[in-house]
Structure formats: structure tokens, C-alpha cells
DSSP file (Angstrom, degrees, kcal/mol; ACC not computed):
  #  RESIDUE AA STRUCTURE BP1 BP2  ACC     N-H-->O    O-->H-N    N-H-->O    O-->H-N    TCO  KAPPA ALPHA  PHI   PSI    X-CA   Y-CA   Z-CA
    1    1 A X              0   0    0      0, 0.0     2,-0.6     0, 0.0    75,-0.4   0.000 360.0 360.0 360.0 119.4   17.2  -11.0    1.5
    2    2 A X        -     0   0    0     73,-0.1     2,-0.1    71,-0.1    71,-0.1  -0.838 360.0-115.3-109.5 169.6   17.4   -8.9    3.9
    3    3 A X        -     0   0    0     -2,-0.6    70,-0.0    69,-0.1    72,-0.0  -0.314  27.2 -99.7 -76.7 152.3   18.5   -5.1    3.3
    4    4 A X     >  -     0   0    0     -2,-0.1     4,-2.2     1,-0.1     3,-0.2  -0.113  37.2-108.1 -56.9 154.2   21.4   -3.2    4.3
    5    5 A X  T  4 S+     0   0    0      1,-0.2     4,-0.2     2,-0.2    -1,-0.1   0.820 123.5  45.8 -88.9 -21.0   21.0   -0.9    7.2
    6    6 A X  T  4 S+     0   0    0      2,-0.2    -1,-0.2     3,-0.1     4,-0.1   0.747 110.7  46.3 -85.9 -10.6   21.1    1.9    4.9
    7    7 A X  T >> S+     0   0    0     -3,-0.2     3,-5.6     1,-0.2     4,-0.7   0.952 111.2  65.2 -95.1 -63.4   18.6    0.5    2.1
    8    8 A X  H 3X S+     0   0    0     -4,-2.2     4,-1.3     1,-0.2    -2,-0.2   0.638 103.4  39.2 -16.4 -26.6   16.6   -0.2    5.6
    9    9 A X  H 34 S+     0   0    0     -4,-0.2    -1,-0.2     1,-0.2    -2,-0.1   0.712 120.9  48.8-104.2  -8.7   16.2    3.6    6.5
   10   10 A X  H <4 S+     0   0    0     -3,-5.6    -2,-0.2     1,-0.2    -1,-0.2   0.435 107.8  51.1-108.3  40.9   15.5    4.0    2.7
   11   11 A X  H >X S+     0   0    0     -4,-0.7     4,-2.9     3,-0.1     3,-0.6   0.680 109.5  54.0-101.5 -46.5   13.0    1.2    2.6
   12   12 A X  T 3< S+     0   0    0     -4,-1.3     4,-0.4    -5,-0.3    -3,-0.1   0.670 106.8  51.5 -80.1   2.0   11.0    3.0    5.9
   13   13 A X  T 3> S+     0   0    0      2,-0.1     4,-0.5    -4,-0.1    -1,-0.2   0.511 105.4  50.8-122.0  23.7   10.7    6.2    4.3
   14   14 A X  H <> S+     0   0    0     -3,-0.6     4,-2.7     2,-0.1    -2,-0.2   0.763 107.0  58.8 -79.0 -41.3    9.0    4.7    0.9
   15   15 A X  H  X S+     0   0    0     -4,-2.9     4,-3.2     2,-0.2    -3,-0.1   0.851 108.8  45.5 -52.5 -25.0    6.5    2.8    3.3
   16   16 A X  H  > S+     0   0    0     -4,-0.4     4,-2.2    -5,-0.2     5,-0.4   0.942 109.8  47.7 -76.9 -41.5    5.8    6.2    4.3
   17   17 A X  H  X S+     0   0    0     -4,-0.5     4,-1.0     2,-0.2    -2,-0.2   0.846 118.6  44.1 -15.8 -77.2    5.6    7.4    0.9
   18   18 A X  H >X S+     0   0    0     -4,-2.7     4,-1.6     2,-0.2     3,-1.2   0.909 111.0  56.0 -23.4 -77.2    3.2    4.0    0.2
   19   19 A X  H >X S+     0   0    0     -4,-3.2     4,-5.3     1,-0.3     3,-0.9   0.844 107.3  46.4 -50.6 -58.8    1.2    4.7    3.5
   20   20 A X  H 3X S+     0   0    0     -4,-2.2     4,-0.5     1,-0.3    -1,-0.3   0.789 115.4  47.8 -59.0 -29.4    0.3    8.3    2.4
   21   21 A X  H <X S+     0   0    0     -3,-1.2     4,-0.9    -4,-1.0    -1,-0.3   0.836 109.2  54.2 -53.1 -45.8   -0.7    7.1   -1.0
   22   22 A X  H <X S+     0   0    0     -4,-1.6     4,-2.5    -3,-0.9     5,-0.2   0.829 111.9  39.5 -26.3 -71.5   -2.6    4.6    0.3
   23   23 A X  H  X S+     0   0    0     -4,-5.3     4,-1.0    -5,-0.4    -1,-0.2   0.606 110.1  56.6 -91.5  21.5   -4.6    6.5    2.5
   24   24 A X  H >X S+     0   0    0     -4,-0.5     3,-2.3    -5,-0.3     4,-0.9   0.757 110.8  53.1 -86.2 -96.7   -5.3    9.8    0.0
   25   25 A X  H 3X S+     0   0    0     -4,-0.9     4,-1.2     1,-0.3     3,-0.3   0.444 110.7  44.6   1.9 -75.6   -6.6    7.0   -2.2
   26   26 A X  H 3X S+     0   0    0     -4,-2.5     4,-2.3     2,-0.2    -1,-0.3   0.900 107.7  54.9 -18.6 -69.5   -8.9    5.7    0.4
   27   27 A X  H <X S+     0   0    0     -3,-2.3     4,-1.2    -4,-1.0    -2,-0.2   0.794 103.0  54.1 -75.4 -12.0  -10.2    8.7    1.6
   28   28 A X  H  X S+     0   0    0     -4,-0.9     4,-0.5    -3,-0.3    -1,-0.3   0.753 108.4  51.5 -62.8 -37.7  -11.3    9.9   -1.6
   29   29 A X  H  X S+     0   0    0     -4,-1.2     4,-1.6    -5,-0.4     3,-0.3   0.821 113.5  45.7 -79.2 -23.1  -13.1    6.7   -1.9
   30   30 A X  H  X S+     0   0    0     -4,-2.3     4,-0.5     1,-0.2    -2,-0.2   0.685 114.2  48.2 -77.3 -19.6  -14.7    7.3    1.6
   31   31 A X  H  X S+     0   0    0     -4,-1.2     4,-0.6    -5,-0.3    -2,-0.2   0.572 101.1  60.7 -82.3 -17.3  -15.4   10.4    0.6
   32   32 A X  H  X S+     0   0    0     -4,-0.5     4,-1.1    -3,-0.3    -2,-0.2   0.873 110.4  44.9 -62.0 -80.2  -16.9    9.2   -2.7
   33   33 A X  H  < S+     0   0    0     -4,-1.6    -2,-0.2     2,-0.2     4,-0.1   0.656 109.8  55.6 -58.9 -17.9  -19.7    7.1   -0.5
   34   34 A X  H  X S+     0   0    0     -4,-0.5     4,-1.8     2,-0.2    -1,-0.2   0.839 110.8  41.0 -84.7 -44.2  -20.2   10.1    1.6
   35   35 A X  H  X S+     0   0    0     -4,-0.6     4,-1.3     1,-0.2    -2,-0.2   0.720 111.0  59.1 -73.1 -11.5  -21.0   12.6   -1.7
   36   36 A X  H  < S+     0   0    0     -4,-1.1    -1,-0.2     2,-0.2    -2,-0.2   0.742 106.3  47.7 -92.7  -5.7  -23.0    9.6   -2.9
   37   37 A X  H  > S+     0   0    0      2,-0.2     4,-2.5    -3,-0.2     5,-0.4   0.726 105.2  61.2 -86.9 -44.3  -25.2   10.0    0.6
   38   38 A X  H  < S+     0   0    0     -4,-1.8    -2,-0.2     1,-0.3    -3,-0.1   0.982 106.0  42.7 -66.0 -43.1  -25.6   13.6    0.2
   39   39 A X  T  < S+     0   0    0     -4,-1.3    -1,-0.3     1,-0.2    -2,-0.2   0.497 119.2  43.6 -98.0  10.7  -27.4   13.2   -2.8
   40   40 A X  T  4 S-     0   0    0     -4,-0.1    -1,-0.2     2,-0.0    -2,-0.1   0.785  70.8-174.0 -23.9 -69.4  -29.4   10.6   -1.8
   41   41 A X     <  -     0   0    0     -4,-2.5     2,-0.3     1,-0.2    -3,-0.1   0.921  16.8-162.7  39.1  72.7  -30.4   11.4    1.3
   42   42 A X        -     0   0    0     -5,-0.4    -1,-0.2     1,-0.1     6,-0.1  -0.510  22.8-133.2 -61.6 130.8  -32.0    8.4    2.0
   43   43 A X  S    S+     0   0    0     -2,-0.3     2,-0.4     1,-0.1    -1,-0.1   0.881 100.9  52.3 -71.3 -32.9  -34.5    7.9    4.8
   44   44 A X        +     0   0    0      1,-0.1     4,-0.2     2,-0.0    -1,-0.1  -0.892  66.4 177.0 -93.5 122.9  -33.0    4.8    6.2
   45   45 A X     >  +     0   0    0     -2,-0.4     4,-2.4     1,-0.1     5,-0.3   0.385  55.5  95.2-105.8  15.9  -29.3    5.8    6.7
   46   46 A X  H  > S+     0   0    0      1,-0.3     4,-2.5     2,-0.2    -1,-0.1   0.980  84.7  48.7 -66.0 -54.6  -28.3    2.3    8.2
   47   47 A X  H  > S+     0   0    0      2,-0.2     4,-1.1     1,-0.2    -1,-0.3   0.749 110.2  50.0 -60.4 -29.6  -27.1    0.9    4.9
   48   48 A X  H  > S+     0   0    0      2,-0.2     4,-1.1    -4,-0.2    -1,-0.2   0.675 113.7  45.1 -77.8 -21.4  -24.9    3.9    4.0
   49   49 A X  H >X S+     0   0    0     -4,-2.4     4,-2.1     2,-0.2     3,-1.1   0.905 106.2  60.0 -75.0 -37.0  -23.3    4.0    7.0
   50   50 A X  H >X S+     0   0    0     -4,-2.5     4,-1.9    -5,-0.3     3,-0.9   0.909 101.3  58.6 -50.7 -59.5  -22.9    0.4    6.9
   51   51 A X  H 3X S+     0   0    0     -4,-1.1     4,-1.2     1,-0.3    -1,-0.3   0.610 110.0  36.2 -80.0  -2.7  -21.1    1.0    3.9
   52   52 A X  H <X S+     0   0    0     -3,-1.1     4,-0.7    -4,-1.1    -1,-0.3   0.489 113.8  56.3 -92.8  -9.6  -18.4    3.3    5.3
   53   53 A X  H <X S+     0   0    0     -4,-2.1     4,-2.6    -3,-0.9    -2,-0.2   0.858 109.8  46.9 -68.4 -51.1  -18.2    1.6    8.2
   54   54 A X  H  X S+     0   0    0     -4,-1.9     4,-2.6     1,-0.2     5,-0.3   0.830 116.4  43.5 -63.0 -65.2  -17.5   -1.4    6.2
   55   55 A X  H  X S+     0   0    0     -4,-1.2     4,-0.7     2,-0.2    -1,-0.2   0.724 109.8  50.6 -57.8 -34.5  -15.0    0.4    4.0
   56   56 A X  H  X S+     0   0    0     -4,-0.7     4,-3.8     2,-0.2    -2,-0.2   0.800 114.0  61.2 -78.8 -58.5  -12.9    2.4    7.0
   57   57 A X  H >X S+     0   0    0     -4,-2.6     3,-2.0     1,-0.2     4,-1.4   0.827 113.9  25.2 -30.3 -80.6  -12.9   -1.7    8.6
   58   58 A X  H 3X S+     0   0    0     -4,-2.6     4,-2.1     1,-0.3    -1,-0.2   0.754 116.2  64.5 -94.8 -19.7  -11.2   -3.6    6.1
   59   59 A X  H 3X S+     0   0    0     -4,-0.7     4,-4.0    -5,-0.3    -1,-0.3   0.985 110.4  42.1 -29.4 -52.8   -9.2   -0.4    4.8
   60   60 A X  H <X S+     0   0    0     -4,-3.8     4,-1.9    -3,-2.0    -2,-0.2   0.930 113.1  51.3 -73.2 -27.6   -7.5   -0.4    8.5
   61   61 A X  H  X S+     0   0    0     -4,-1.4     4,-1.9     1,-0.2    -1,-0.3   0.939 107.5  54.7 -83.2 -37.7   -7.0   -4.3    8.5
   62   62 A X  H  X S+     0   0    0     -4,-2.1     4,-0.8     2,-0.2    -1,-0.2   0.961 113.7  39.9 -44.5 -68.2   -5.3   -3.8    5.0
   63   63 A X  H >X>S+     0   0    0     -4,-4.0     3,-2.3     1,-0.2     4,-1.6   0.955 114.0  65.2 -52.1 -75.5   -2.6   -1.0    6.6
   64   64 A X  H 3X5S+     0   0    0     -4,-1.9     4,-2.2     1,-0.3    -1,-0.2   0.796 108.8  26.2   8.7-104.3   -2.5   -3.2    9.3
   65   65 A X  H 3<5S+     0   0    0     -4,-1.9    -1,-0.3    -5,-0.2    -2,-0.2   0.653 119.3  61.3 -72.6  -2.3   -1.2   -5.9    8.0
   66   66 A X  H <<5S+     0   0    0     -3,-2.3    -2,-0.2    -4,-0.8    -1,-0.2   0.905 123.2   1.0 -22.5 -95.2    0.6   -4.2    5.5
   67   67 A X  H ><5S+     0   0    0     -4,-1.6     2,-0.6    -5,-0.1     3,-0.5   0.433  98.1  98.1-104.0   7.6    2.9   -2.0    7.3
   68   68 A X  T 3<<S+     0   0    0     -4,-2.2     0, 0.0    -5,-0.9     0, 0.0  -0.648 102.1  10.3 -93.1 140.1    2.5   -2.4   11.2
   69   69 A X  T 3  S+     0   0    0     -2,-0.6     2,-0.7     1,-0.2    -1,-0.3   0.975  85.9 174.8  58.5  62.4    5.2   -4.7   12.4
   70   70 A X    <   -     0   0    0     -3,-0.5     2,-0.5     4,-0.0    -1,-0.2  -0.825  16.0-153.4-108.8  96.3    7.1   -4.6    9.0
   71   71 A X    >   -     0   0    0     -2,-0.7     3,-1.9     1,-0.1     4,-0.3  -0.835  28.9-110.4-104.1 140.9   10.7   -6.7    9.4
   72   72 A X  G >  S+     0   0    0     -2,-0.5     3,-2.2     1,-0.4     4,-0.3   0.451 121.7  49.9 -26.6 -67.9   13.9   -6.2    7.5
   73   73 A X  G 3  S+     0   0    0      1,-0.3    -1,-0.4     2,-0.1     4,-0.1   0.152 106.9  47.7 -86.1  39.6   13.1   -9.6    6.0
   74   74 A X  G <> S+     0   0    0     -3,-1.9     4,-2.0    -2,-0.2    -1,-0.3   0.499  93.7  87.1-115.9 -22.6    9.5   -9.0    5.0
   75   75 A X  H <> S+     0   0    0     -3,-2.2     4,-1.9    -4,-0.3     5,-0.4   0.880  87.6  51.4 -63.1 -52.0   10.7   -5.2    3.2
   76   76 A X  H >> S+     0   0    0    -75,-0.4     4,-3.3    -4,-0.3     3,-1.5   0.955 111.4  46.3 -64.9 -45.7   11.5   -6.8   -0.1
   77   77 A X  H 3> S+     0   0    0      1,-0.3     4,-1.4     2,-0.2    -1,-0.3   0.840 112.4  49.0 -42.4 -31.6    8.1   -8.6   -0.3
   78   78 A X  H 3X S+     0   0    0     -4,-2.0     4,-1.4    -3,-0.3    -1,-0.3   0.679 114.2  46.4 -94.9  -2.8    6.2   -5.6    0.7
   79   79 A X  H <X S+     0   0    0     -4,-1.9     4,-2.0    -3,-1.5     5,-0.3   0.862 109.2  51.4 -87.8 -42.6    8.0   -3.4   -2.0
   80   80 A X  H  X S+     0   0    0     -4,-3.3     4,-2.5    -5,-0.4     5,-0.3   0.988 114.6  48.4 -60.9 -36.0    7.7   -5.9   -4.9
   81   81 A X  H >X S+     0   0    0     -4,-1.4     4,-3.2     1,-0.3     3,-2.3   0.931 112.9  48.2 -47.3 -64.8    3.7   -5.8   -3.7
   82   82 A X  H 3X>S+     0   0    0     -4,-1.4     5,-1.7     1,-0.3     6,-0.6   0.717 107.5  52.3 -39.0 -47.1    3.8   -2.1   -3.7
   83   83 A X  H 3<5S+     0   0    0     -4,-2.0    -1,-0.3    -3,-0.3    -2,-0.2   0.610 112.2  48.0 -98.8  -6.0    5.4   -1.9   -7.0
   84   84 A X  H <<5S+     0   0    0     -4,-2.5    -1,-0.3    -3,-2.3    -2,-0.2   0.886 105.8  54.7 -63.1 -52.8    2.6   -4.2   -8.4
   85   85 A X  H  <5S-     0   0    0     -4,-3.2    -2,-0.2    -5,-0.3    -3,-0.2   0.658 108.5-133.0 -42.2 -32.1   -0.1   -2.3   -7.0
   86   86 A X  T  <5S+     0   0    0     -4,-0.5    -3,-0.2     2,-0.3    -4,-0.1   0.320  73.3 124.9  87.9  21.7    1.5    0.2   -8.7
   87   87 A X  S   <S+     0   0    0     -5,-1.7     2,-0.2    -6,-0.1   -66,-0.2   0.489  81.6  29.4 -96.6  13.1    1.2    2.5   -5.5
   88   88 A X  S    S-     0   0    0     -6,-0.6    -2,-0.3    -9,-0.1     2,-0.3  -0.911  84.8-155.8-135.3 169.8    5.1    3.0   -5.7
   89   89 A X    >   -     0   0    0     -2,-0.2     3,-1.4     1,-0.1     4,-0.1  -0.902  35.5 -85.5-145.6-158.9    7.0    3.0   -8.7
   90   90 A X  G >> S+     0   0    0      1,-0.3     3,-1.4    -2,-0.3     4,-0.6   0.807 120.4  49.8 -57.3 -30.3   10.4    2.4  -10.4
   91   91 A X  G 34 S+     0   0    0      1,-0.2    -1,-0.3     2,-0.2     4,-0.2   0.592 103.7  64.8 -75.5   1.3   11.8    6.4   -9.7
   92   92 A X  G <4 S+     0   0    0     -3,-1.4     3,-0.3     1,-0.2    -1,-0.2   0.546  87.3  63.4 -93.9  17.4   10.7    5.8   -6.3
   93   93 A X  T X4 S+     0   0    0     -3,-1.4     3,-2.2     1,-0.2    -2,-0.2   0.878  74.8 104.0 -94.3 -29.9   13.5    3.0   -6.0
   94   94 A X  T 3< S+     0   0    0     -4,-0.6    -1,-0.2     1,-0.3    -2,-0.1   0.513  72.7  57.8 -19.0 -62.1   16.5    5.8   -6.5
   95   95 A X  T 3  S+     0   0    0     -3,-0.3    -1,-0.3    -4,-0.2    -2,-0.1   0.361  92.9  88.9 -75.9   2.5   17.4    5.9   -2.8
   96   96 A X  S <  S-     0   0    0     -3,-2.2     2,-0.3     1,-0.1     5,-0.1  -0.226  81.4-101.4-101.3 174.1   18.3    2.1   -2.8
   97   97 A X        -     0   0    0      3,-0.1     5,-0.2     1,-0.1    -1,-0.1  -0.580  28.4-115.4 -64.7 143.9   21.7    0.3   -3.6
   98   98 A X  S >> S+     0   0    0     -2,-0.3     4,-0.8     1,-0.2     3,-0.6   0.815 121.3  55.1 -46.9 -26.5   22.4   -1.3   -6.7
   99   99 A X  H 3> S+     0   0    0      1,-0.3     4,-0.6     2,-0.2     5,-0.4   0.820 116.1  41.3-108.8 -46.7   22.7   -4.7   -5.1
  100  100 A X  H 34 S+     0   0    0      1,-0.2    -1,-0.3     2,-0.2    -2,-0.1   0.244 110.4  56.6 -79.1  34.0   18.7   -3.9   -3.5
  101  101 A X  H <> S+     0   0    0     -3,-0.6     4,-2.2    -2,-0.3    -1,-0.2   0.204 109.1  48.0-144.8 -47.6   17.6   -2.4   -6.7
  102  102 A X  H >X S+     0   0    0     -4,-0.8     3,-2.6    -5,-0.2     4,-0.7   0.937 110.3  48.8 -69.8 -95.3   18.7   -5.9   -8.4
  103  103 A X  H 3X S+     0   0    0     -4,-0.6     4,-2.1     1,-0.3    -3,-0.2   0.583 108.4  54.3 -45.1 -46.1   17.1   -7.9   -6.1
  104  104 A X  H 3> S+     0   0    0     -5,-0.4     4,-0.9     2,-0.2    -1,-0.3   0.804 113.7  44.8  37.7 -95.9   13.9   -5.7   -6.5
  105  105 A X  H XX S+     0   0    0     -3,-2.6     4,-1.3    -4,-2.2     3,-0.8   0.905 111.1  50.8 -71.9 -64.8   14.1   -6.3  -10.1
  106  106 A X  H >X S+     0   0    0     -4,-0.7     3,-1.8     1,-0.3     4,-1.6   0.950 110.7  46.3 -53.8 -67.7   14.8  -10.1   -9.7
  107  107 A X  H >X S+     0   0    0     -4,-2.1     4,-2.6     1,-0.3     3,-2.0   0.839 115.5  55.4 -42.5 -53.7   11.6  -10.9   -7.1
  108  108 A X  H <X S+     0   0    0     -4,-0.9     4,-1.2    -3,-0.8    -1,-0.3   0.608 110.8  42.9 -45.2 -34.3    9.7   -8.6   -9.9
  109  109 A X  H << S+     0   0    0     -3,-1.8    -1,-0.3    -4,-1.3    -2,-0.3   0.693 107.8  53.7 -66.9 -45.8   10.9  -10.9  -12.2
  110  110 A X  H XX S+     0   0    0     -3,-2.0     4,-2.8    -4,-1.6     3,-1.6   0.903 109.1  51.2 -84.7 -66.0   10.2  -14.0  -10.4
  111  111 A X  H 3<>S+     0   0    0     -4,-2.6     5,-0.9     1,-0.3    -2,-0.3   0.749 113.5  47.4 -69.9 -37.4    6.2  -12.9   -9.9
  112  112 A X  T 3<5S+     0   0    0     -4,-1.2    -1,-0.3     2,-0.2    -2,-0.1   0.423 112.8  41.5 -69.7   1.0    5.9  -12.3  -13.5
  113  113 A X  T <45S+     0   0    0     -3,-1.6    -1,-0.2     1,-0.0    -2,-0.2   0.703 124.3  43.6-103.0 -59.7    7.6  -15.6  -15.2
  114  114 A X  T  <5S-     0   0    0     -4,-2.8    -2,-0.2     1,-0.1    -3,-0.1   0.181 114.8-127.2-108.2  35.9    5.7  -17.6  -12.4
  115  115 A X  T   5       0   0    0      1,-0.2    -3,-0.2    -5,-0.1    -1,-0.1   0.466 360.0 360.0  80.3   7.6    2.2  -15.3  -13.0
  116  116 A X      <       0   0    0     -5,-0.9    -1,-0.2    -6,-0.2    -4,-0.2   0.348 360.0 360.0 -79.0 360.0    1.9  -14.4   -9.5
């Protein structure tokens, strides 16, 4: 399905919605490993860097492939994901048409019946 050119403009500004959630969420977890460093304070610091290095990596390749180069007919797949993730939820769907609001719900529908 693809979306309407107006459930398109309100489909790019829930991915920003998503994105910022996404990375608050993150940096609190980098930030997490960072407090867990202070009060360590390890003499070899290779392995704690390692692990933020590690984390900040596969973080960006997640956004990445997430949201960069996102087309009309990839948006309902990346919402139903979001709404799985739970990092959007159903009041964030308001801006949408009924008819993209249904379909939504259906694809939401389809991954739980077929466990996916």
C-alpha cells in the first residue's frame, strides 16, 4: 500500500517522532555504560570503550537502515514495526486517514494471527 500524499507528510513526521525516541532511549543506555565506567574506573579502559564503541556502531546501522532512504512503499512496514517495538503507539496514528489507519490495523493484524 502505498500512502496518500497527505498520510505521506503525516507518516515523515512520526518517523521523526520514532527517531527522537529512538535516540533518547539510546543515549541513556550509552550513558548507562559511561556511569558504569565512572565507578569502575578500571585500569585497562580498552574493554569499556569497546563497549560503547560497540553500542554507538550497531545503534547507527539500526537508524540506518531504519529510516535513511525510507520509500512511500516501505512506510507501512516501518510503522507496523514501530508500533510493535512499542516506540510509537496507537494516539500517535491520529494524523493519518481512516483508510491508512485500517490498513495499519490490518498489517497489525496480519503479524499477530501469523506470529510474526
Amino acid at each position: 500500500m502505498d500512502f496518500s500524499k497527505a498520510d505521506n507528510k503525516v507518516a515523515r513526521k512520526l518517523f521523526e517522532v520514532a527517531l527522537q525516541r529512538e535516540l533518547k532511549k539510546e543515549m541513556q543506555l550509552f550513558s548507562e555504560i559511561l556511569d558504569q565506567w565512572k565507578t569502575q574506573q578500571p585500569e585497562d579502559n580498552r574493554d569499556d570503550y569497546y563497549k560503547i564503541f560497540t553500542a554507538v556502531k550497531d545503534f547507527d546501522k539500526h537508524i540506518a537502515r531504519r529510516y535513511d532512504g525510507l520509500r512511500n512503499s516501505w512506510f507501512l512496514g516501518t510503522i507496523t514495526a514501530l508500533l510493535v517495538e512499542k516506540i510509537i503507539t496507537a494516539d500517535d496514528l491520529g494524523d493519518f486517514s481512516e483508510e491508512a489507519k485500517g490498513e495499519i490495523s490490518k498489517s497489525l493484524k496480519f503479524r499477530e494471527v501469523n506470529q510474526l
